[in-house]
C-alpha positions in Angstrom: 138.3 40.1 17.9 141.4 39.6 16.4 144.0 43.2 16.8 145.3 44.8 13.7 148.5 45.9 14.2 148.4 49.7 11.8 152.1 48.8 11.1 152.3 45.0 9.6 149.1 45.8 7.6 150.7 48.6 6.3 154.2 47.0 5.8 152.5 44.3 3.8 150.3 46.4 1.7 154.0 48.7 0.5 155.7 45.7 0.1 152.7 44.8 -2.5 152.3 47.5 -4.2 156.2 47.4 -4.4 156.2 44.3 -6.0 153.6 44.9 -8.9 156.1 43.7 -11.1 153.8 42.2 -13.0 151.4 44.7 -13.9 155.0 46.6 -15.0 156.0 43.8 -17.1 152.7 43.2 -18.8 153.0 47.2 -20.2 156.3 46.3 -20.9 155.3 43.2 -23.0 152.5 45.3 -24.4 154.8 47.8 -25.8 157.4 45.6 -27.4 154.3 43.8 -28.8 153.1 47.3 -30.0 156.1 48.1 -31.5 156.6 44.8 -33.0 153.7 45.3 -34.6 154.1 48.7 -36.1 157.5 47.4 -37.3 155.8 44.7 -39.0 153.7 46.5 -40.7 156.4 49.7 -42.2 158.3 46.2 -43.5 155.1 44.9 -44.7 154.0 48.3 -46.7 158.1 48.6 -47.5 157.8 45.3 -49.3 154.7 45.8 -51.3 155.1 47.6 -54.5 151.2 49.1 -54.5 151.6 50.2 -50.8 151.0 53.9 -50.5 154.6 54.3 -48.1 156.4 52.6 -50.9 155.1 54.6 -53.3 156.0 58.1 -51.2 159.1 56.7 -51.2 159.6 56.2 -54.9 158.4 59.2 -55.4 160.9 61.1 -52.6 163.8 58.9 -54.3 163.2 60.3 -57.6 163.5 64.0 -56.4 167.4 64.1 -54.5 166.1 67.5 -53.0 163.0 65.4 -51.1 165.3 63.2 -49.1 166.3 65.6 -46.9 163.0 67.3 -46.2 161.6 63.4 -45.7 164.2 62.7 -42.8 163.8 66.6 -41.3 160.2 65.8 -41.3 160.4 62.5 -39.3 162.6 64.3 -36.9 160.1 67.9 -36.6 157.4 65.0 -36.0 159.6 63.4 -33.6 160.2 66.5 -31.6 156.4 66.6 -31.4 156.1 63.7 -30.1 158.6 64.0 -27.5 157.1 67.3 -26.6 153.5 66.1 -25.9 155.6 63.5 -23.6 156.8 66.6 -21.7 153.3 68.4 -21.4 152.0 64.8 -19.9 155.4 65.0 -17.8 154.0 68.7 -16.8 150.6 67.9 -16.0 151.7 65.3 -13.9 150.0 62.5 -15.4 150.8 59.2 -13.7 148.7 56.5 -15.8 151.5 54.9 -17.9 149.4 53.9 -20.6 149.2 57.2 -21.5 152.5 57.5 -22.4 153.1 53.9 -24.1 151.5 55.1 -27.6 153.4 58.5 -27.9 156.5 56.3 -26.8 156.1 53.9 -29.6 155.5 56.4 -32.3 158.5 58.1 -31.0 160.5 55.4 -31.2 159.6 54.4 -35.0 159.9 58.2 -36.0 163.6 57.9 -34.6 163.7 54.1 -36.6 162.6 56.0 -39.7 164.7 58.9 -39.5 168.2 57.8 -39.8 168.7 58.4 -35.8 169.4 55.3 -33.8 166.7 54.5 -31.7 168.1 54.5 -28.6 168.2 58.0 -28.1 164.2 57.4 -28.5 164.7 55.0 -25.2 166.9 58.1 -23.3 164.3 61.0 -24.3 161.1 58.6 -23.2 162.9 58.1 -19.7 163.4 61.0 -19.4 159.7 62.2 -19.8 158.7 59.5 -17.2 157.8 61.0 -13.7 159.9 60.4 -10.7 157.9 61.9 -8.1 154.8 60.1 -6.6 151.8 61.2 -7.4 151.1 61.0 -3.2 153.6 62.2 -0.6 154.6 60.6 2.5 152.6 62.7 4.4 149.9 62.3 2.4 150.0 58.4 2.1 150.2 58.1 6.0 147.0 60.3 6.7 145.7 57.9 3.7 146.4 54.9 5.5 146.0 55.7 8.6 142.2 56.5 8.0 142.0 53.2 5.8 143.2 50.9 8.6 140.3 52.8 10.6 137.8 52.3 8.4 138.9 48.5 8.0 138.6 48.1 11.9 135.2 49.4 12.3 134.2 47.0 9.4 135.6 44.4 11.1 133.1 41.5 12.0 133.7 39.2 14.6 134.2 35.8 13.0 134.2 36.5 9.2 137.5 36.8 7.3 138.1 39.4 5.1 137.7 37.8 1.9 134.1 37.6 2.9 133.8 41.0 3.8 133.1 43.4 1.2 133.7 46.4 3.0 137.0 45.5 4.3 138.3 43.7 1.3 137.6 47.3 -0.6 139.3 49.0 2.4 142.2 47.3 1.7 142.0 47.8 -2.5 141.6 51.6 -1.7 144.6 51.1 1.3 147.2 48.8 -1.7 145.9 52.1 -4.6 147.1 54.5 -2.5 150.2 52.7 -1.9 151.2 51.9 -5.4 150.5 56.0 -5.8 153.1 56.3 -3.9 155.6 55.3 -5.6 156.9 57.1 -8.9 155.8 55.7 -12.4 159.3 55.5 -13.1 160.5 53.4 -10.3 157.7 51.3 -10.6 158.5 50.1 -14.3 162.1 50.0 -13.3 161.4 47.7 -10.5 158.8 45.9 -12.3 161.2 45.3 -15.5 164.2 44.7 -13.7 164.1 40.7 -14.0 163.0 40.8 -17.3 166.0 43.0 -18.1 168.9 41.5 -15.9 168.1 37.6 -16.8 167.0 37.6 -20.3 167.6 40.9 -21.7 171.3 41.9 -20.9 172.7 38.7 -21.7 171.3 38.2 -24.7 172.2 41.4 -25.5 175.5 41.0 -24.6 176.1 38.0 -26.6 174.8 39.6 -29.9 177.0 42.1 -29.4 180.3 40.2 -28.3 180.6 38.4 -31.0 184.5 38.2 -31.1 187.5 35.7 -31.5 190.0 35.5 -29.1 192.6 32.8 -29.6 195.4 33.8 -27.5 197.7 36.7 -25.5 198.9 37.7 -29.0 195.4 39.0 -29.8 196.5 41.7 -26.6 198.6 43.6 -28.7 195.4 45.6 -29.9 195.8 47.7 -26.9 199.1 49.1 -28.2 197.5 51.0 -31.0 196.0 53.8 -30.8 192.6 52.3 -30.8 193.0 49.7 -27.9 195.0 52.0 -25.7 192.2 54.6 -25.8 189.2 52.4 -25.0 191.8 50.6 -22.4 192.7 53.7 -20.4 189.0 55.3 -21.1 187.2 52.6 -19.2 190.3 51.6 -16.6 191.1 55.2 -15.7 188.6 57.6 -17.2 185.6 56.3 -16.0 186.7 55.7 -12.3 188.2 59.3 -12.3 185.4 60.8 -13.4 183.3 59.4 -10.9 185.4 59.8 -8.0 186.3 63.8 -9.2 182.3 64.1 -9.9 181.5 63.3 -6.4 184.4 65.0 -4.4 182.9 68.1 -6.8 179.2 67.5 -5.5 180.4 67.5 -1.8 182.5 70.0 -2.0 179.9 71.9 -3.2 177.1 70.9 -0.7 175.0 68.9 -3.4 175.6 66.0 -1.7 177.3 63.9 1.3 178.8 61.0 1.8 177.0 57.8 3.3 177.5 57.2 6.9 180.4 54.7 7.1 181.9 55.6 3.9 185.4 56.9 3.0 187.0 58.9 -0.2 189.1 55.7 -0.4 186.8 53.3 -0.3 184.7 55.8 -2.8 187.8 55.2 -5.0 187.6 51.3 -5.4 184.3 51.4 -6.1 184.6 54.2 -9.1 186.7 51.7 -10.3 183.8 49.2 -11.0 182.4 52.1 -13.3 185.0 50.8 -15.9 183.2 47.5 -16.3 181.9 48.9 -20.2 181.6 45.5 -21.2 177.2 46.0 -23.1 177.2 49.3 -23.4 181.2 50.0 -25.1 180.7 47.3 -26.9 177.5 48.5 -28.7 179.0 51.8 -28.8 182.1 50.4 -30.5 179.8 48.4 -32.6 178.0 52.1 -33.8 181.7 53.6 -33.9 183.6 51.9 -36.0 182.4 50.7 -39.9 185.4 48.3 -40.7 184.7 44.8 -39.1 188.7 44.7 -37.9 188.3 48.1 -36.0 185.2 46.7 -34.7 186.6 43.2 -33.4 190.1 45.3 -32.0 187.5 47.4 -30.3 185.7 44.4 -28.8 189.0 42.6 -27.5 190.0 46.0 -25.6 186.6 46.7 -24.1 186.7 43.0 -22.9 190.2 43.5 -21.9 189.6 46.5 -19.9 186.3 45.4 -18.3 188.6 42.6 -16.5 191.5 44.5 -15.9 188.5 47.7 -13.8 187.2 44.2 -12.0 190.8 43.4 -11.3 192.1 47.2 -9.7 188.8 47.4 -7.9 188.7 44.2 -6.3 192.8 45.0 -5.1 191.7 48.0 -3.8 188.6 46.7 -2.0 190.6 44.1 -0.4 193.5 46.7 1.0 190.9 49.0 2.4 189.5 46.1 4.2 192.9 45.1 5.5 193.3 48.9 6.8 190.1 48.7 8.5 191.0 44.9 9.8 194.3 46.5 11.0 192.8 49.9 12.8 190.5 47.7 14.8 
């Protein structure tokens, strides 16, 4: 009879469980379907006269006093919403399916109410849990008495496919392993392709939409406008990282990794000024006139090069030091 070795089958079953990026991307697809579809259909009942939204509209458009009580009332149901997330969050409910319709309706209530709906996206994460639903104690004892039960199923020249009992050893073995990993972690991991290849960019390029025909277009950065988002991202950011962390050690919240130095901390912070999505759709949200908006663009992009630039100089000089200690 062939040995089991406890460890490799239980290596390989993790690794599995860490890789069901596809189960993760198929809620993911579900709910941008989802919410595709309730989108759809507010534009749908938006557009016909006889519809009994646009109607509630008309009528909340002929009485000024109603607008404000319409939007409140989005938001109070939005708080609602996000509050039944926290009582699933509180009760420690791990099935993520659970949470895809409140998350939804959460985010057209935001859509609806005047808010952007990104801070739908922040409050939904945050509801998410982090912790496993099985510790690592747990999941050891778990597995441990799984790869025992899968040896004494074991049969002598059968494979497992065509044993029942071990294949459902091994089902029961790869559910407690996906347990024990956080919901959260799991849909990050499981979304992280879809996000890093296809989403970001596009994103990106939606949002970057700028002309830049020269080093004349640099003189942005010497108005007031350029020269804040320039020194926000260059030296804010990286100080505010670096001053953050120095905070959290000094205050026993934290340590430093094995190997690492406050100076090499430094170079990296400096990475943190790489704004280049995220300023840019902030800048986008920020400014109204399309010339603020394009200046804006130029110094985030401008900035987001120069952070690569300083961090990459300090990087290399920290690993001459090193080179030159040894």
């Amino acid at each position: 009879m062939k040995k089991v070795r406890l460890k490799q089958v239980v290596q390989k079953v993790v690794q599995k469980a860490a890789k069901t990026r596809y189960f993760s991307l198929f809620e993911g697809v579900c709910a941008g379907a989802a919410a595709g579809l309730v989108t759809v259909f507010f534009r749908w009942a938006l557009g016909r006269e006889d519809s009994w939204l646009h109607a509630g509209l008309d009528f909340a458009a002929s009485r000024p006093w109603m607008i404000p009580l319409w939007f409140a009332g989005l938001l109070a149901a939005a708080g609602g919403v996000f509050a039944l997330l926290l009582v699933l969050n509180r009760l420690n409910v791990y099935r993520m399916c659970l949470y895809l319709i409140p998350s939804i309706l959460l985010w057209v209530l935001f859509l609806h109410s005047g808010v952007h709906a990104t801070i739908a996206g922040v409050l939904i994460a945050m509801t998410i849990p982090a912790t496993p639903r099985y510790s690592k104690r747990y999941f050891g004892y778990k597995s441990r008495h799984c790869m025992d039960d899968f040896r004494r199923h074991d049969r002598e020249g059968a494979e497992v496919l065509s044993n029942r009992a071990q294949m459902e050893d091994l089902e029961r073995l790869s559910r407690v392993a996906l347990q024990s990993i956080s919901p959260s972690q799991r849909l990050e991991h499981g979304l992280h392709h879809t996000v890093a290849f296809f989403i970001m960019p596009v994103f990106a390029l939606a949002n970057a939409g700028v002309t830049v025909d020269g080093l004349g277009d640099l003189r942005v950065l010497a108005s007031g406008q350029g020269l804040g988002i320039f020194l926000g991202l260059v030296l804010g950011k990286p100080l505010g990282i670096f001053l953050l962390s120095r905070l959290c050690v000094r205050l026993g919240w934290g340590a430093l990794p094995e190997g690492a130095t406050w100076r090499g901390l430094l170079a990296v912070s400096c990475l943190g000024g790489i704004g280049f999505t995220m300023s840019i759709f902030i800048n986008t949200l920020a400014f109204g006139d399309p010339v603020y908006v394009a200046s804006g663009k130029i110094a985030v992009l401008a900035a987001s090069f120069s952070a690569i630039g300083v961090s990459l100089l300090g990087m290399r000089f920290l690993m001459r030091g090193k080179a030159s200690e040894t």
